[in-house]
C-alpha positions as CSV (number, residue, x, y, z in Angstrom):
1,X,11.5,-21.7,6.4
2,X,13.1,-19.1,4.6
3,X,12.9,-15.1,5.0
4,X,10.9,-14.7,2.0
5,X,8.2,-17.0,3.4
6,X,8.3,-15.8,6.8
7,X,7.6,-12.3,6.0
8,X,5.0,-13.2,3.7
9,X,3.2,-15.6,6.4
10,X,3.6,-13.0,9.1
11,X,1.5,-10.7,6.7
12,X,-1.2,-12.8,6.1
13,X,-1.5,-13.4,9.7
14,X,-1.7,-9.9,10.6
15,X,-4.2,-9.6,7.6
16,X,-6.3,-12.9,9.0
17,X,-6.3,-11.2,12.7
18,X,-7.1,-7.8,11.4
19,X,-10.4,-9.1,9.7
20,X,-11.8,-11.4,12.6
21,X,-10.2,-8.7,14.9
22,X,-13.2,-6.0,12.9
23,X,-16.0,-8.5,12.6
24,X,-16.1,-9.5,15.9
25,X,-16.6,-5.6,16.8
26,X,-19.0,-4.7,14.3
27,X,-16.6,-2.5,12.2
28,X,-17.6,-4.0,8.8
29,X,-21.1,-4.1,9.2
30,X,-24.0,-2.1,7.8
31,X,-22.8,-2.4,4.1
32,X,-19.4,-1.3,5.3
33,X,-17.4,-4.3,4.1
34,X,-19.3,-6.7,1.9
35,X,-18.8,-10.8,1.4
36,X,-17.5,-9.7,-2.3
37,X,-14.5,-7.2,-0.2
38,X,-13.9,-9.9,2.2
39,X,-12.9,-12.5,-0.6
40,X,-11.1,-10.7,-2.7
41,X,-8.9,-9.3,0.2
42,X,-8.2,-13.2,1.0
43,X,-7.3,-13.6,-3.0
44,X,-5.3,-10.9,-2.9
45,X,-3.1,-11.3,0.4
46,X,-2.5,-15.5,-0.6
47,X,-1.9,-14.8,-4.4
48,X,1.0,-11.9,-3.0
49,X,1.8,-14.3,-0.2
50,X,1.8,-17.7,-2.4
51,X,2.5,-16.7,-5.8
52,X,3.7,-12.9,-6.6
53,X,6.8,-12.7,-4.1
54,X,8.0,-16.2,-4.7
55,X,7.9,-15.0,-9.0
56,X,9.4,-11.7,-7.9
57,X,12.2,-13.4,-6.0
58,X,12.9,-16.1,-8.9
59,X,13.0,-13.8,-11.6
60,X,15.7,-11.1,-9.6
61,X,17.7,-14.9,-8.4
62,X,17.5,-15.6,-12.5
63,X,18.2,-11.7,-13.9
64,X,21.3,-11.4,-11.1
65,X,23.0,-14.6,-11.6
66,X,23.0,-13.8,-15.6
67,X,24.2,-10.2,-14.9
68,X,25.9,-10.0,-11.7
69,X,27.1,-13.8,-10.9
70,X,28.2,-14.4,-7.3
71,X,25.9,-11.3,-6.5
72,X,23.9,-13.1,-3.8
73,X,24.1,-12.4,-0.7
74,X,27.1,-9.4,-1.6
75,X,25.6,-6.4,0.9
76,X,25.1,-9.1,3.6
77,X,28.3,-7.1,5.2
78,X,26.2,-3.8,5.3
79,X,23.8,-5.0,7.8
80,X,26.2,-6.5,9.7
81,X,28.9,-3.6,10.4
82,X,26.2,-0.4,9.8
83,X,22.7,-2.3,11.0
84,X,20.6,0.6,12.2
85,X,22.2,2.8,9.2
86,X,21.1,0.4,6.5
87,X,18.3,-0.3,8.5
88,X,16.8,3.5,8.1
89,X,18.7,4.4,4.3
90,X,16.7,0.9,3.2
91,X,13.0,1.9,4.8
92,X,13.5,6.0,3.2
93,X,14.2,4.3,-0.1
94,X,11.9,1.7,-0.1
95,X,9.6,4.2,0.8
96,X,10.0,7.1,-1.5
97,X,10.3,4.2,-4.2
98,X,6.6,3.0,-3.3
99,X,5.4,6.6,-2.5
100,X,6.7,7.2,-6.6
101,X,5.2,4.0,-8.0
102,X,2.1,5.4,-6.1
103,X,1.6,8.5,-7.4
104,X,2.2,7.9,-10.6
105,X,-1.3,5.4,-10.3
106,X,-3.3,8.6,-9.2
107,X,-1.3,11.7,-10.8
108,X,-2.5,13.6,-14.3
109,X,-2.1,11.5,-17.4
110,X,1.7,11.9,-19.1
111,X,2.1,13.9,-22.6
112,X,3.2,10.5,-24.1
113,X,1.1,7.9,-25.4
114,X,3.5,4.8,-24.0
115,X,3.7,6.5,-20.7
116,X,-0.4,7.0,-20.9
117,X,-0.2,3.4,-21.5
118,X,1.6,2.1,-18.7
119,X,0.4,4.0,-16.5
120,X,-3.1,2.7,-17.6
121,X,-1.7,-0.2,-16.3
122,X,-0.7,0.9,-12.6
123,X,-4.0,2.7,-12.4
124,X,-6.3,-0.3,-13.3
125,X,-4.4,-2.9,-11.4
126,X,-4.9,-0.7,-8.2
127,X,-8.8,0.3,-8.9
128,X,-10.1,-2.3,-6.4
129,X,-7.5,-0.7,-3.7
130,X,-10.5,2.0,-3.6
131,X,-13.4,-0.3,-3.2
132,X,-14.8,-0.4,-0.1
133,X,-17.8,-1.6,0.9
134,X,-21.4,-0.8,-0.3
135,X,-22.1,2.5,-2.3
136,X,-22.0,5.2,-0.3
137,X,-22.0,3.1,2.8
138,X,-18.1,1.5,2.4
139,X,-15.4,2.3,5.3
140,X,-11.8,1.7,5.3
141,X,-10.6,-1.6,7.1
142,X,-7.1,-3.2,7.6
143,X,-8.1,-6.3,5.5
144,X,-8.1,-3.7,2.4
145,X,-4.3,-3.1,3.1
146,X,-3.1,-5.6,0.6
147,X,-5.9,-5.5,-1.9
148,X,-5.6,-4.6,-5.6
149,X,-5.4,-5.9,-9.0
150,X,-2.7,-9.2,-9.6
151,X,-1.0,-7.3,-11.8
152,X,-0.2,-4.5,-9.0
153,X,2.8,-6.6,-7.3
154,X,4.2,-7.8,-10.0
155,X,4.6,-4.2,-11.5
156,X,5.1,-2.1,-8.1
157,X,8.8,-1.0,-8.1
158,X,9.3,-1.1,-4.4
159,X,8.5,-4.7,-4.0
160,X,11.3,-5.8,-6.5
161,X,13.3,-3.0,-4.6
162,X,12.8,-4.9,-1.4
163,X,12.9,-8.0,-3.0
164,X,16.5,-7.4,-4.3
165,X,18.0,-6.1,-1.0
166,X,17.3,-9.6,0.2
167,X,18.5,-11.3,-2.4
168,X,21.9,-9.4,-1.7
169,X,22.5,-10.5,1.4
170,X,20.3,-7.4,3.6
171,X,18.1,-10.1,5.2
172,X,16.9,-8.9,8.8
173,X,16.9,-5.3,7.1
174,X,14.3,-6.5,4.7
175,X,12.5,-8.6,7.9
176,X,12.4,-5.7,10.2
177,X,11.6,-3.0,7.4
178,X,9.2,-4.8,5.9
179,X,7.3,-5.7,9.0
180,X,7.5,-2.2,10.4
181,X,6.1,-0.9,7.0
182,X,3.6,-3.7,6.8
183,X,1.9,-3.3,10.0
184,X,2.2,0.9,9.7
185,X,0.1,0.4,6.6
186,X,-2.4,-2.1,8.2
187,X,-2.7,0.4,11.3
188,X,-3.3,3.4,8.6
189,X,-6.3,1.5,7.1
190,X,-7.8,0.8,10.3
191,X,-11.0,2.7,11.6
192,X,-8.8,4.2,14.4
193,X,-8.5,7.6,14.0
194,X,-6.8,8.7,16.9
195,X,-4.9,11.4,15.1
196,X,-8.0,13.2,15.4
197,X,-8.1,13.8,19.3
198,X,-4.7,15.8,18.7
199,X,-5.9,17.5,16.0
200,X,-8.8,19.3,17.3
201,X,-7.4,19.1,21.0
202,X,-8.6,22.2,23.2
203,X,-4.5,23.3,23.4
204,X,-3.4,24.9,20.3
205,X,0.2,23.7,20.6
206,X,-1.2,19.9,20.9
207,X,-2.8,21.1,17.1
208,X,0.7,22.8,16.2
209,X,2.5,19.7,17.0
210,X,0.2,17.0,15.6
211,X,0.2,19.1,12.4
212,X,4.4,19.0,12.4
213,X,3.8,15.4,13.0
214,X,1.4,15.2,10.3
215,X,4.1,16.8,8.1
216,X,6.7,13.8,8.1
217,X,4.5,10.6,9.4
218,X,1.6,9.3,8.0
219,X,-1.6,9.2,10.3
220,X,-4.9,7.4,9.5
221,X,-6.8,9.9,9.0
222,X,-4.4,10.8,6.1
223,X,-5.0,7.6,4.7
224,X,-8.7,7.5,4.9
225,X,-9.1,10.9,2.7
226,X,-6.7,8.9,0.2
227,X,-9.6,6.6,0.2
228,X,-12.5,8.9,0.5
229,X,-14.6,9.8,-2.6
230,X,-13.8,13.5,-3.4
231,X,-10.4,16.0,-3.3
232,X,-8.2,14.2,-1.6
233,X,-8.3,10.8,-3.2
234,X,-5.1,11.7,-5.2
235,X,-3.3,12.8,-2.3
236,X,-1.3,11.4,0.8
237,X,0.1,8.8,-1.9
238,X,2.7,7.3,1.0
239,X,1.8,4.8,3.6
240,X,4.4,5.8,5.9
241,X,6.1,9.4,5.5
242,X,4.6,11.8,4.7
243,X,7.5,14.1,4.6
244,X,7.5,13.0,0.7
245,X,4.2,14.0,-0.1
246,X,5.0,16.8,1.8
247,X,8.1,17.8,-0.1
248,X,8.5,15.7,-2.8
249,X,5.2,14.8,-4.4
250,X,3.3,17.9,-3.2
251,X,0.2,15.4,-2.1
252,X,0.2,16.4,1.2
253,X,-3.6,16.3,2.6
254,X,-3.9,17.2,6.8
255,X,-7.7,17.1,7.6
256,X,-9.1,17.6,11.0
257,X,-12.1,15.0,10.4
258,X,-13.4,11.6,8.6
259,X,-14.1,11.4,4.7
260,X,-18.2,11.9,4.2
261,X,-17.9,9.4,1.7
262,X,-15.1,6.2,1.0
263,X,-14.6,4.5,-1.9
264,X,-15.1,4.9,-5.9
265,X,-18.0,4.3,-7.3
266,X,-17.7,0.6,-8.8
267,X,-19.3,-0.6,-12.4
268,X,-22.0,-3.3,-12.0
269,X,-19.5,-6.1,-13.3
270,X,-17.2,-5.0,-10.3
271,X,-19.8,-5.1,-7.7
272,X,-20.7,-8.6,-8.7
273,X,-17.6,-10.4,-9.3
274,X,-14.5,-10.6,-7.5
275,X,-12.6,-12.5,-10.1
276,X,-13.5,-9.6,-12.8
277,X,-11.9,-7.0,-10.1
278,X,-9.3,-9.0,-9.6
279,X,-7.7,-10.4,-13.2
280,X,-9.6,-7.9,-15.8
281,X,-7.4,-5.9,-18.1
282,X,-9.8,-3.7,-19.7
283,X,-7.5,-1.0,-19.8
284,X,-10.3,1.7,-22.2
285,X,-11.5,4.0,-19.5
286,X,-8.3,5.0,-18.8
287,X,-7.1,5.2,-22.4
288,X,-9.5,7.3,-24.2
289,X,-8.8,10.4,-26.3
């Protein structure tokens, strides 16, 4: 079994044990999750797991050996003289990369009419990223970690990024960075909003330093007003530091309790079908004048 596939297995397990993990307590119930969010989060994690990463991973293999031959495998050196080095430069960068692919899907539309385009594209394919549940009923669960539109992996420019690292050679940097990153998502969509306790803890410098915190990691409370209906939707665009929405993005969102409301609101051919969330390119709501 190779890296790629190991990763992408360990993922769907975590995704699978997540899921049985919030049925089993009730978490998903009461129009929270539906049957449509429970299949298309399945669709989602094996097309990424069986199909996009494999393509992603051909395609850089096919591009590199026509532009760089003998490139495979050529940083395998890094991560074995500078390990925890490349180890932490690869998971900022990966990072910062995904946090800009990101917020480009949520920020104002551009001046230009080929960036409005494309980034019609990014905003589209990550549309059913926000579903969640019933109307007005939906919460945030782990199994909605990996769900979006097919076209969303295939165009997100950290997961070439990672992608590429491996292919030169960085191969337990891209294991360990991507399963640290993977299961600090997962935890960020969860309903466990622990963060909370600090933040409105009875000692004000337990509130001072959760809020420092708050500044550089990404808590999930964060995450759940990226997911709530309202303000903050456009904000905390990274999964994992905030220090880039913080200082880079200006995105940074630090409540001190739960979203009223998760989810956006979902057209009548979205509610019923999860192929149509899934593969549709109708790209006109986010293109008109």
């Amino acid at each position: 079994m190779n890296e790629n596939n190991l990763i992408g297995l360990s993922v769907l397990f975590l995704v699978l044990m997540a899921a049985l993990f919030e049925r089993l307590s009730g978490r998903s119930a009461n129009g929270a999750r539906t049957a449509r969010d429970w299949k298309i989060a399945g669709l989602t994690t094996a097309m990424m797991v069986g199909i996009q990463r494999p393509l992603v991973l051909f395609l850089i293999g096919y591009l590199m050996t026509l532009a760089l031959p003998g490139s495979a495998g050529s940083l395998a050196w890094l991560e074995h003289e500078h390990f925890w080095i490349t180890l932490v430069v690869y998971f900022c960068l990966e990072e910062f990369i995904h946090g800009a692919g990101h917020y480009f899907a949520h920020c104002r539309r551009p001046r230009w009419r080929w960036a409005q385009k494309v980034q019609a594209v990014y905003k589209h394919s990550h549309r059913p990223h926000h579903f969640s549940g019933d109307d007005d009923r939906g919460k945030l669960t782990a199994t909605q970690t990996f769900t979006n539109g097919f076209l969303w992996w295939l165009i997100m420019p950290n997961y070439w990024f990672s992608l590429l690292c491996l292919y030169l050679g960085l191969t337990e940097v891209f294991l360990w960075g991507t399963a640290i990153k993977g299961l600090w998502a997962a935890h960020t969509h969860t309903a466990w909003n622990y963060d909370l306790y600090f933040h409105n803890h009875k000692w004000a410098w337990v509130r001072k330093t959760m809020w420092a915190l708050a500044h550089v990691i990404t808590f999930p409370t964060q995450h759940h007003h990226h997911h709530a209906r309202g303000r903050n939707s456009a904000r905390n665009v990274c999964g994992s530091l905030a220090l880039y929405d913080w200082l880079v993005f200006d995105t940074l969102a630090i409540e001190t309790q739960r979203p009223e409301i998760y989810g956006w609101r979902q057209s009548e051919k979205e509610q019923k079908s999860i192929l149509y969330r899934y593969f549709n390119l109708d790209l006109s709501r986010y293109l008109k004048t």
